[in-house]
C-alpha positions in Angstrom: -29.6 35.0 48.5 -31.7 33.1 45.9 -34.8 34.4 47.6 -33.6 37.9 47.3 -32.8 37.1 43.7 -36.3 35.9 43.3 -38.2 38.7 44.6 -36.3 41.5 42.7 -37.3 39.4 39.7 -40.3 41.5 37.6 -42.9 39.6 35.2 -42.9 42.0 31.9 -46.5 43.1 33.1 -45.3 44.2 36.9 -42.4 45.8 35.0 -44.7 47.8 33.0 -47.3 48.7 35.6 -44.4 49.9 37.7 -43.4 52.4 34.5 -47.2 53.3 34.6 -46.8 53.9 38.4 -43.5 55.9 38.1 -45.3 57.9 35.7 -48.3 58.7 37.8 -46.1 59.5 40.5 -44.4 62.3 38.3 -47.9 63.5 37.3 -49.2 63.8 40.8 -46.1 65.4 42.0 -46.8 68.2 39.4 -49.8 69.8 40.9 -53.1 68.5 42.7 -55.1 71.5 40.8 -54.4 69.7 37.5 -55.3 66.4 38.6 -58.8 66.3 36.6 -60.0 64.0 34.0 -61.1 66.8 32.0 -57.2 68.8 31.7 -56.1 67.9 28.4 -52.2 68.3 29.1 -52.9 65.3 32.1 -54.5 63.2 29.7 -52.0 63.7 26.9 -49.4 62.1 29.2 -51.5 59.3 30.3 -51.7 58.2 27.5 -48.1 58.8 26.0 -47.2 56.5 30.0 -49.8 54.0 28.7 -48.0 53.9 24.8 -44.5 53.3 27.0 -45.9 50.6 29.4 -47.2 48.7 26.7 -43.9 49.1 24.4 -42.0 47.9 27.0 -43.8 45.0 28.1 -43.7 43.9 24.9 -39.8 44.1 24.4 -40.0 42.3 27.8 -42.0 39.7 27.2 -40.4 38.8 24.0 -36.5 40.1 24.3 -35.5 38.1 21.1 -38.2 39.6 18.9 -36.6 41.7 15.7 -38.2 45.1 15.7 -37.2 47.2 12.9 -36.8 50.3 15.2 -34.0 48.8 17.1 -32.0 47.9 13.8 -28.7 50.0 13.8 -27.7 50.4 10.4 -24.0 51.3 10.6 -22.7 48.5 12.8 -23.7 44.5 11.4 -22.2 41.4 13.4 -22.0 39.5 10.3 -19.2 42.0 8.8 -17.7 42.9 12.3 -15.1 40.3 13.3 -15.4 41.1 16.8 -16.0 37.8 19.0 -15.9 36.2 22.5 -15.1 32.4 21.1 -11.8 31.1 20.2 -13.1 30.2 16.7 -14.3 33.5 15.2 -17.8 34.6 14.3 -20.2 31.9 14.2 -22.2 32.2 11.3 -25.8 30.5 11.1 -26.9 29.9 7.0 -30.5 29.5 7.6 -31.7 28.2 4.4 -35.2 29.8 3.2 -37.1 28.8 -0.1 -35.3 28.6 -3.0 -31.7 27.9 -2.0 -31.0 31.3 -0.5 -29.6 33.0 2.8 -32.0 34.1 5.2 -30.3 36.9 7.1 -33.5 38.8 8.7 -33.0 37.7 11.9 -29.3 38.5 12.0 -28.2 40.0 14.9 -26.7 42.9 15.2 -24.3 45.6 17.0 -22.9 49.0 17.2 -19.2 50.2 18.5 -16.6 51.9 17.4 -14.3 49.1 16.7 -16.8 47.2 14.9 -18.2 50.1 12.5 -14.1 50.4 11.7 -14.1 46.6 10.6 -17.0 47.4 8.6 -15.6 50.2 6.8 -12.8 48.1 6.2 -14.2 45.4 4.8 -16.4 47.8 2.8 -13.1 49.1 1.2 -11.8 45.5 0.8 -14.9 44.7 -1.6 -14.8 47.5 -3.2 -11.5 46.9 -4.1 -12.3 43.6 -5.4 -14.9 44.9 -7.4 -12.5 47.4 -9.4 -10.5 44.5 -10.1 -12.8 42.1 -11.3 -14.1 44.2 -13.6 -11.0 45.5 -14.5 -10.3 41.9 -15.6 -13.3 41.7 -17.4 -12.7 44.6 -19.9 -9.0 43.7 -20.6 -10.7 40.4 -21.3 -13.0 42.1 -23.5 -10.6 44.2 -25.2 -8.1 41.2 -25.8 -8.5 39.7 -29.3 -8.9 36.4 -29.6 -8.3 33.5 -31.7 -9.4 30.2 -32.5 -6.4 28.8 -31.4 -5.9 30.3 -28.2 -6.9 26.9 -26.2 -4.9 25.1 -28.3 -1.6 27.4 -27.2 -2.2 27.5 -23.8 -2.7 23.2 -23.6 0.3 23.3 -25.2 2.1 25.2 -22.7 0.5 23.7 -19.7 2.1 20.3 -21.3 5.5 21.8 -21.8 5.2 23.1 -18.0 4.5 19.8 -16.6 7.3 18.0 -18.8 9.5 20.5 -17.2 8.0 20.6 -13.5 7.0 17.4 -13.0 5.9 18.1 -9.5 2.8 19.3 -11.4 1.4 16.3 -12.1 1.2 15.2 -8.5 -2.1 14.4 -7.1 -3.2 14.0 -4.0 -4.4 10.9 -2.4 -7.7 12.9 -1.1 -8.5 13.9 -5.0 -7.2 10.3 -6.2 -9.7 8.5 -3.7 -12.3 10.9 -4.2 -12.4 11.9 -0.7 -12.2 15.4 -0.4 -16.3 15.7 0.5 -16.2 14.0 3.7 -17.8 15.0 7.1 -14.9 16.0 8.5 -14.5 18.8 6.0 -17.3 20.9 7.9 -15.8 20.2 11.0 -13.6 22.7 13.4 -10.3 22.9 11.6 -8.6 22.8 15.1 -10.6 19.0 15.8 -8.8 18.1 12.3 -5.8 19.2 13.7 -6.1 17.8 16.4 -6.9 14.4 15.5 -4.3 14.1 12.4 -1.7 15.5 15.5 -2.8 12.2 17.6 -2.8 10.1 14.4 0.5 11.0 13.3 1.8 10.0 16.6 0.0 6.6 16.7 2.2 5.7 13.3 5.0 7.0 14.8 5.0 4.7 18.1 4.5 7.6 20.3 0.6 7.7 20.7 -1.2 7.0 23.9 -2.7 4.0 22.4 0.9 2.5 21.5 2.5 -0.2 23.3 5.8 1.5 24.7 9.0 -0.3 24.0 10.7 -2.8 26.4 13.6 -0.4 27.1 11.2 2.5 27.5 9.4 0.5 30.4 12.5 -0.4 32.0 13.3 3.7 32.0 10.4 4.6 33.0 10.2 1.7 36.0 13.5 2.9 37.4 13.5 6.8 37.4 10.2 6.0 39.1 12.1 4.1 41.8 15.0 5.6 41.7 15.3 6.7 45.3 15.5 2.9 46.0 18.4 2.3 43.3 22.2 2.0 45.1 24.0 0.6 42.0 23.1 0.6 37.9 26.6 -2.1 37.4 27.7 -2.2 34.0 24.8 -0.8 32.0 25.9 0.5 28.3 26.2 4.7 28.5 22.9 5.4 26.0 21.1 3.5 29.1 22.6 5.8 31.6 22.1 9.3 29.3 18.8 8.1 28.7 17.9 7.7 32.2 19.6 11.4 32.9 17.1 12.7 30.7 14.4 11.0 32.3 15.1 12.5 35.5 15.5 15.9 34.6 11.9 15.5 32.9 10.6 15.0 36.1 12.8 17.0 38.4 14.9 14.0 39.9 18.0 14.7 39.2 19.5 15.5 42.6 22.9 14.9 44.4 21.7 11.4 45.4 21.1 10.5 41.6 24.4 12.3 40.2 26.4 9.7 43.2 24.4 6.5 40.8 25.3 7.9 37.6 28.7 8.6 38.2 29.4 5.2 40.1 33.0 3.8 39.6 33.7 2.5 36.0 32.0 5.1 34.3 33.8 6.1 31.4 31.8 8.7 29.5 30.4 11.7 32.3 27.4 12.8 29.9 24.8 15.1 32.3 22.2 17.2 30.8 21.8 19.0 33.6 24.1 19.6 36.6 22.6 22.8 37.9 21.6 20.4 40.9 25.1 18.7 41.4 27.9 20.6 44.1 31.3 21.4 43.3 32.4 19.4 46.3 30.4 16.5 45.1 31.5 16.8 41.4 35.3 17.0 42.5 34.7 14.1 45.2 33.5 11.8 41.5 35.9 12.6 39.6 38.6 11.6 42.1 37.6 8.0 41.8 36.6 8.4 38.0 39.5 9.4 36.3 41.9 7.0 37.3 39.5 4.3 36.7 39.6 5.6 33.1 37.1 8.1 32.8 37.3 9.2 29.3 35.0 12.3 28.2 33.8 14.6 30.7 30.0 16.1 28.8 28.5 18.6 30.7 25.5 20.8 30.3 24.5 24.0 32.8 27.7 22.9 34.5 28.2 26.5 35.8 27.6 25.3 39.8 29.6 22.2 39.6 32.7 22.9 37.5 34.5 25.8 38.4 38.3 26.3 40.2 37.9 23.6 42.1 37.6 21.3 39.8 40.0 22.5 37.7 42.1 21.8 40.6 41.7 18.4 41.6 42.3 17.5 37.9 45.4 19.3 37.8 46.6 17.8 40.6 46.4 14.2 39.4 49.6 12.2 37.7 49.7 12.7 34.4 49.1 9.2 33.4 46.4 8.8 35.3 44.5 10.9 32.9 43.2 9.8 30.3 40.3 12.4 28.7 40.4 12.6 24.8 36.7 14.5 25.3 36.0 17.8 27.0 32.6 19.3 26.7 31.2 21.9 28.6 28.0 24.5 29.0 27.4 27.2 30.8 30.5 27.1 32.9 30.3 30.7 34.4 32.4 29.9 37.3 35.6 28.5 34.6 38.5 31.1 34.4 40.6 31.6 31.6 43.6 30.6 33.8 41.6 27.9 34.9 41.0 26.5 31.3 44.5 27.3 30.2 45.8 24.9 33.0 43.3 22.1 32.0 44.4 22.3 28.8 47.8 21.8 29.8 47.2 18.9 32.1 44.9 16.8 29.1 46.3 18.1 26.4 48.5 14.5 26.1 44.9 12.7 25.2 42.6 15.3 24.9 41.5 15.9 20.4 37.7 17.1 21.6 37.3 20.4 22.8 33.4 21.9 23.0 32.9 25.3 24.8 29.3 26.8 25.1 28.5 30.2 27.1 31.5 30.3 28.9 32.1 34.4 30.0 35.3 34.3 31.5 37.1 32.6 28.7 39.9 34.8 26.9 43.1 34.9 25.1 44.9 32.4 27.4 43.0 29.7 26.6 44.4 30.3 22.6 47.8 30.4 23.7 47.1 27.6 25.5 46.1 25.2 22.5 48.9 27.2 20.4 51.6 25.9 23.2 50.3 22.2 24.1 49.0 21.1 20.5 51.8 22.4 17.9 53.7 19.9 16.2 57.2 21.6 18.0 56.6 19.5 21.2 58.0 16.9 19.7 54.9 14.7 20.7 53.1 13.3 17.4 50.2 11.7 19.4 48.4 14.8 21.1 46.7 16.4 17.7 43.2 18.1 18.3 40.3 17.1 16.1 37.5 19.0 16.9 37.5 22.8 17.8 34.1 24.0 18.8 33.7 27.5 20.2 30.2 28.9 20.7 28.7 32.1 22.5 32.4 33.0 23.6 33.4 36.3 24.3 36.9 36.3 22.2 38.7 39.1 20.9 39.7 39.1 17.5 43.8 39.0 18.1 43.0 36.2 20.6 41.4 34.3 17.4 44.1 35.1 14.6 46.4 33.4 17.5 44.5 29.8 17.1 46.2 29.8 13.3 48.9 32.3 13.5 50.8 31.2 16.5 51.5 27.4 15.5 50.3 24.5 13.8 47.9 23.0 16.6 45.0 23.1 14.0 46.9 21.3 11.2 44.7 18.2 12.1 41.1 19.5 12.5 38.4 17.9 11.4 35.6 19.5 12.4 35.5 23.5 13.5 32.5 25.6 14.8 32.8 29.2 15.4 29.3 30.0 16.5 27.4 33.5 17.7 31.3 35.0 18.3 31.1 38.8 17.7 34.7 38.9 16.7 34.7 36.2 13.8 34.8 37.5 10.4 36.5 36.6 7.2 40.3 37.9 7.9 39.7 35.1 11.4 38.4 32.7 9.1 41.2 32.5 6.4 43.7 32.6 8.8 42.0 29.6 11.2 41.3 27.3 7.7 44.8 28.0 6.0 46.1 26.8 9.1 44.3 23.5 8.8 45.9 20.9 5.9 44.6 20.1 3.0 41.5 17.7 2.8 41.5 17.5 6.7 38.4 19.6 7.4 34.9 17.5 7.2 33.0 19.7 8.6 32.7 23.8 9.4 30.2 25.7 11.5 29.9 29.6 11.1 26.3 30.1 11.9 25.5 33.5 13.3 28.4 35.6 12.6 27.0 38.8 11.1 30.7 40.5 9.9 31.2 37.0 7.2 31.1 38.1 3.5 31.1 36.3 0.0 34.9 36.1 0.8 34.3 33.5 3.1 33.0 31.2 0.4 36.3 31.2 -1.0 38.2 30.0 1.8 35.9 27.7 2.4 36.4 25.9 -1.1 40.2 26.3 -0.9 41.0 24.1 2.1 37.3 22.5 2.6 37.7 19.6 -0.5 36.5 16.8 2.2 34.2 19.0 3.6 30.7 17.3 4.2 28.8 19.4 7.0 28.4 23.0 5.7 26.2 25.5 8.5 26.3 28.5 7.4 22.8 30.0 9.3 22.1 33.4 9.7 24.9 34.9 7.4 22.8 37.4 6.0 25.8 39.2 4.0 26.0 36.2 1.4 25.2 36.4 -1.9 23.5 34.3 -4.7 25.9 34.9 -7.1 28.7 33.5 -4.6 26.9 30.6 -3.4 26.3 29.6 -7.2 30.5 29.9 -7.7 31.4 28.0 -4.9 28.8 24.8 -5.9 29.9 25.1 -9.3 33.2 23.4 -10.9 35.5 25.4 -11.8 39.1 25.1 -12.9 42.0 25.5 -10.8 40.1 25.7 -8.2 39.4 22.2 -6.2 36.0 20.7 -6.8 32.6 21.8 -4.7 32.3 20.4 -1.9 29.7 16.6 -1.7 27.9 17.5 1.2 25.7 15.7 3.5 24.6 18.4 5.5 23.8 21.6 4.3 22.8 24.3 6.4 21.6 28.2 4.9 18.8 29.0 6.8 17.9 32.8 8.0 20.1 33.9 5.3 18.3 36.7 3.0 15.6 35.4 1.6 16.4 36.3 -2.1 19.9 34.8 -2.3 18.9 31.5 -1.2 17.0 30.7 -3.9 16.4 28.2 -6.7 19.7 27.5 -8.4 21.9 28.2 -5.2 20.0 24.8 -4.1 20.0 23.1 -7.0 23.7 23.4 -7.7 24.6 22.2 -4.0 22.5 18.8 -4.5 23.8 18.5 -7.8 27.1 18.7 -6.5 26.8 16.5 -3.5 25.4 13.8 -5.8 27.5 13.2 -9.0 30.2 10.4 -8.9 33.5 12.3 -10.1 34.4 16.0 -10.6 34.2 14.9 -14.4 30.8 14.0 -14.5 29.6 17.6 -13.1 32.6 19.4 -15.8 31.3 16.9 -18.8 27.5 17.5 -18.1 25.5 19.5 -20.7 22.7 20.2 -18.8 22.4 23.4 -17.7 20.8 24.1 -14.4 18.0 26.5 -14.8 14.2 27.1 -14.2 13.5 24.7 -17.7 15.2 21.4 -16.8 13.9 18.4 -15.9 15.5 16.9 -12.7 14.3 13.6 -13.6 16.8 13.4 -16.3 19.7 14.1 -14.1 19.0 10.7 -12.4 20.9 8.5 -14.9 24.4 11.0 -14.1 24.4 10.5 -10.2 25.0 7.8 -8.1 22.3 6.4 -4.9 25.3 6.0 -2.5 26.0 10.0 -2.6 23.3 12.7 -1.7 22.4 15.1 1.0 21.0 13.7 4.3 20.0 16.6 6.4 18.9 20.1 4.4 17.9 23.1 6.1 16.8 26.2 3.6 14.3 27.8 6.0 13.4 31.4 5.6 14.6 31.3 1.6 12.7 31.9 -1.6 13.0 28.7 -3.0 9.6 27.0 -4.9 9.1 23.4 -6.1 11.5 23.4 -8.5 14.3 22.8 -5.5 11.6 19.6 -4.3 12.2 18.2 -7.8 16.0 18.5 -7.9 16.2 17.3 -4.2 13.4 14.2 -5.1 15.9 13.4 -8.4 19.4 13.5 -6.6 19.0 12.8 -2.8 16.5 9.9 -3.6 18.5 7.5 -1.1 19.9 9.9 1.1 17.1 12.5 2.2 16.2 11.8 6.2 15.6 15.4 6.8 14.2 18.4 5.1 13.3 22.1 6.7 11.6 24.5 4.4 9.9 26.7 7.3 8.9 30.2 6.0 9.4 28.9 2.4 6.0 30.4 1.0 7.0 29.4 -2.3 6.7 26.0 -1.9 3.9 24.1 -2.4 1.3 20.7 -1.8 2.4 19.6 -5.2 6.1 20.2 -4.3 6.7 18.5 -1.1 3.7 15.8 -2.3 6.0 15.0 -5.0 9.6 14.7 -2.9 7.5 12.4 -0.6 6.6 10.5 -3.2 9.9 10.2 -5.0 12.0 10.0 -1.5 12.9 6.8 -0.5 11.5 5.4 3.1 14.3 7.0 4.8 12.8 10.6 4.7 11.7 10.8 8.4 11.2 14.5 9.4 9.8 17.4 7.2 9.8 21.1 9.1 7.1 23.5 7.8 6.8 25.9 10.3 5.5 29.2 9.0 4.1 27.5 5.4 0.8 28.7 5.6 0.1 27.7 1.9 0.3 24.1 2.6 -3.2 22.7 2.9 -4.7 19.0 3.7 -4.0 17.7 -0.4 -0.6 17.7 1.5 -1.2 17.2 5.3 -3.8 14.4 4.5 -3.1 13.5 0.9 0.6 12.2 0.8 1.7 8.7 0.3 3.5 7.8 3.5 0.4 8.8 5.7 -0.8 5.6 6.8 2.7 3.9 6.7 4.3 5.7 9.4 7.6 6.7 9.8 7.7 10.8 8.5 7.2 12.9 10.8 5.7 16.2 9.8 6.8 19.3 12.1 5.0 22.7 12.5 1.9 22.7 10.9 0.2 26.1 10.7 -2.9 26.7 12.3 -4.7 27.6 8.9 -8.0 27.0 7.0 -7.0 25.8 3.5 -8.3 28.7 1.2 -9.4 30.9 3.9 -8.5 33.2 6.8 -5.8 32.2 9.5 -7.3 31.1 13.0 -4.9 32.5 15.6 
């Protein structure tokens, strides 16, 4: 085949004596009467054969020779941003005398799609233009005075007194090392390489020693087939070495039969889309009268079904002993089914977590209405935590849960999650059946009916409330969420939270104040202290001199305000109230925050900050990534980093 390949091949001169020949060909072919020396029309195109034998040797010969007939003047690669590579055009800045860009030997193109990008970016210059000199003659036309510099200096140091984020600098401009090779490298190698350095800091590198317990994991999900009998390992060993084994698809029958030896007293699987029903029941036969006390199951739709239901049922009642029931993705669980387990645990069980469970209904409401109200006469079985997500419930089957009886009076912690049928008559009706100062926490992400009246149900019967999650509720207001952090008489105090959730609400109600209100409130000692404060919360205070009103022990740990239209002012509040508290922060699709603002929190945050979310924040550049002072520390994670030259166009 290479030979073949070989002899088709033509030098530039055998290519041009074959157009010559092809020619001649044509000529003879026309007539042997006018094949004479002397006939001017034969000679005219000899020597018009000759002029394209010796034009085409030439290109031949030389293929990367610039001839200025082949130039195309409506389609240039340098404006086009049509390209093969992953990187975008590459551009070559061949530097000529005197400083400047030699662009003769540019290459270039034609096409449609590339003449379009032209005319585009024609447009976009253009545009620019009318602009700048826009600018120029308002600039021109603006009187001026002597102390103009003077005013604006003065203003700039009345802004940084107020924003103190402003004067944050970053390492890279402190150290004078924003000039370094690096710089002119691929921005995906600099990703790269501060990816695989952040990890080094955090333990997790390739180069990292891995812990004693991680080398023990590791050693026996890798010879696990071999492993009859764990004994009495602690249950974090046992979940750990579940998740493990579902990393690397070992989690079988023969591995379920290990983990749920005899003695077991937590069932925690992450996955059981592997285990039987026949196996599962044949476990928990021996389990729960050896004590087993919290059945967590995830994708438990194969193994816990009817069956099971059964064989628990069937048991003495004092032999059971469950005060936890958590399952997920049990598509095989009735509503009968689930109303009879209720019955049969409802003696022990306070814990009940349901996720993506179809066939649940109303039974299993008048179930925890009958076998949790206080009329039983039984003071000991009281359920704590009520967690409902993805459920298909109807709305009568929900006013039941705090209509029917008292079997919420105790809750402590409620999550109505992704339930079509929740809105804020459900909600009123659920809390006001909950005492006073019970609730800690409340869950309501994703309902899309819940309105500003929710707000006010919420602050009625939440007082102890400290886990707020209220994602995705796009029918909330600013003016609402600024009422229910702020004090108010005869109403009971806001809420000190430690978790706040309002991420995915609309973006311009979760803004500024909203946040600065809720870490203001989650921080200050008493109710008194918020009432007696004269300073005002608004876009000209200084957070830094709220510091001397709050207290260290108090604060918000984990904050997500993704997808809002907060800007550095909520950094500073956050940096001045939740100094000791702040482990985790998500401010993804926050385009209004900034290097200087999250430089600033980092720097103010105490060392138990650990995790920082800016997915989507395209404006945050390496002053930030590469500049902050925990960067060669350890211990702060940074999540989601946008692929994104600082300053210039996004590299998808």
């Amino acid at each position: 085949m290479s030979g073949n390949r070989r002899s088709n091949r033509r030098t530039p001169a055998a290519a041009a004596a074959a157009v010559v020949a092809n020619n001649n060909d044509n000529i003879e072919a026309s007539g042997g009467d006018d094949n004479d020396i002397n006939n001017p029309r034969l000679q005219a195109m000899r020597e018009r054969s000759r002029a394209v034998a010796e034009r085409e040797a030439s290109r031949l010969a030389r293929p990367d020779a610039s001839q200025a007939s082949r130039k195309l003047g409506h389609a240039s690669k340098t404006k086009s941003a049509v390209s093969s590579t992953p990187f975008g055009q590459l551009m070559k800045n061949t530097k000529g005398s005197g400083g400047t860009t030699n662009n003769n030997e540019a290459q270039e193109w034609c096409g449609p799609f590339s003449v379009a990008r032209q005319m585009i970016a024609a447009r976009e210059d253009a545009r620019r233009l009318r602009l700048q000199q826009t600018e120029e003659g308002e600039n021109d036309n603006k009187e001026h005075h002597p102390l103009d510099h003077v005013m604006e200096e003065a203003k700039l140091q009345q802004q940084r007194k107020e924003n103190p984020s402003m004067n944050w600098i970053s390492r890279r401009h402190r150290t004078g090392n924003t000039n370094d090779a690096t710089n002119n490298s691929n921005y995906y190698v600099k990703r790269r390489k501060r990816f695989h350095q952040q990890k080094e800091l955090m333990g997790m590198g390739g180069k990292s020693v891995p812990s004693l317990f991680q080398l023990c994991i590791n050693y026996l999900v890798d010879n696990f087939d071999h492993v009859d009998s764990l004994g009495l390992v602690d249950h974090s060993i046992r979940v750990a070495l579940c998740e493990r084994l579902v990393a690397q698809g070992k989690m079988n029958g023969a591995a379920f039969d290990v983990l749920a030896e005899e003695g077991v007293e937590t069932l925690e699987l992450v996955d059981c889309a592997q285990v039987t029903q026949d196996q599962f029941c044949d476990a928990i036969k021996v389990l729960i009268p050896m004590g087993l006390r919290a059945i967590l199951l995830q994708h438990c739709g194969r193994c816990f079904g009817g069956q099971a239901v059964n064989t628990i049922v069937g048991m003495k009642s004092d032999e059971i002993q469950l005060f936890a029931l958590s399952l997920s993705g049990a598509f095989l669980l009735s509503d009968d089914d689930l109303s009879r387990l209720i019955g049969a645990t409802s003696r022990t069980l306070s814990s009940i977590d349901l996720t993506a469970c179809p066939l649940i209904g109303p039974q299993f409401c008048n179930a925890i209405g009958e076998h949790f109200s206080s009329s039983i006469g039984d003071v000991t079985n009281c359920l704590l935590e009520l967690s409902l997500e993805d459920i298909p419930l109807k709305k009568e089957a929900l006013l039941t849960l705090g209509a029917a009886s008292d079997a919420l009076r105790n809750l402590k912690s409620l999550k109505l999650k992704s339930i079509e049928a929740v809105d804020d008559e459900v909600v009123e009706i659920i809390l006001n059946s909950i005492d006073e100062g019970s609730l800690e926490g409340i869950d309501l992400s994703s309902n899309s009916q819940l309105t500003d009246e929710v707000l006010s149900s919420i602050r009625r019967r939440g007082t102890n409330l400290r886990s707020l999650q209220l994602s995705g509720l796009r029918n909330l207001s600013a003016i609402a969420l600024e009422a229910f952090f702020t004090p108010i008489e005869d109403l009971p105090s806001p809420p000190m939270l430690r978790k706040l959730d309002l991420s995915h609400c609309s973006h311009d109600e979760i803004n500024d104040a909203v946040v600065m209100l809720a870490a203001k409130a989650s921080s200050f000692r008493s109710l008194a202290d918020a009432v007696n404060s004269e300073i005002e919360i608004s876009s000209s205070v200084n957070p830094e001199s709220l510091v001397s009103e709050i207290t260290n022990s108090l604060g918000l740990v984990h904050v997500n305000i993704s997808g809002s239209s907060i800007s550095d002012k909520s950094m500073e509040m956050l940096a001045a109230t939740c100094k000791s508290s702040l482990e985790e922060l998500d401010v993804g699709f926050c385009a209004g925050v900034s290097d200087k603002g999250l430089g600033y929190l980092v720097s103010k945050v105490a060392r138990q900050l650990s995790k920082i979310h800016v997915w989507g924040c395209a404006q945050i550049t390496e002053d930030f990534l590469d500049g902050h002072d925990r960067l060669d520390e350890g211990g702060l994670e940074i999540v989601g980093v946008w692929m994104k030259k600082s300053g210039g166009r996004s590299l998808r």
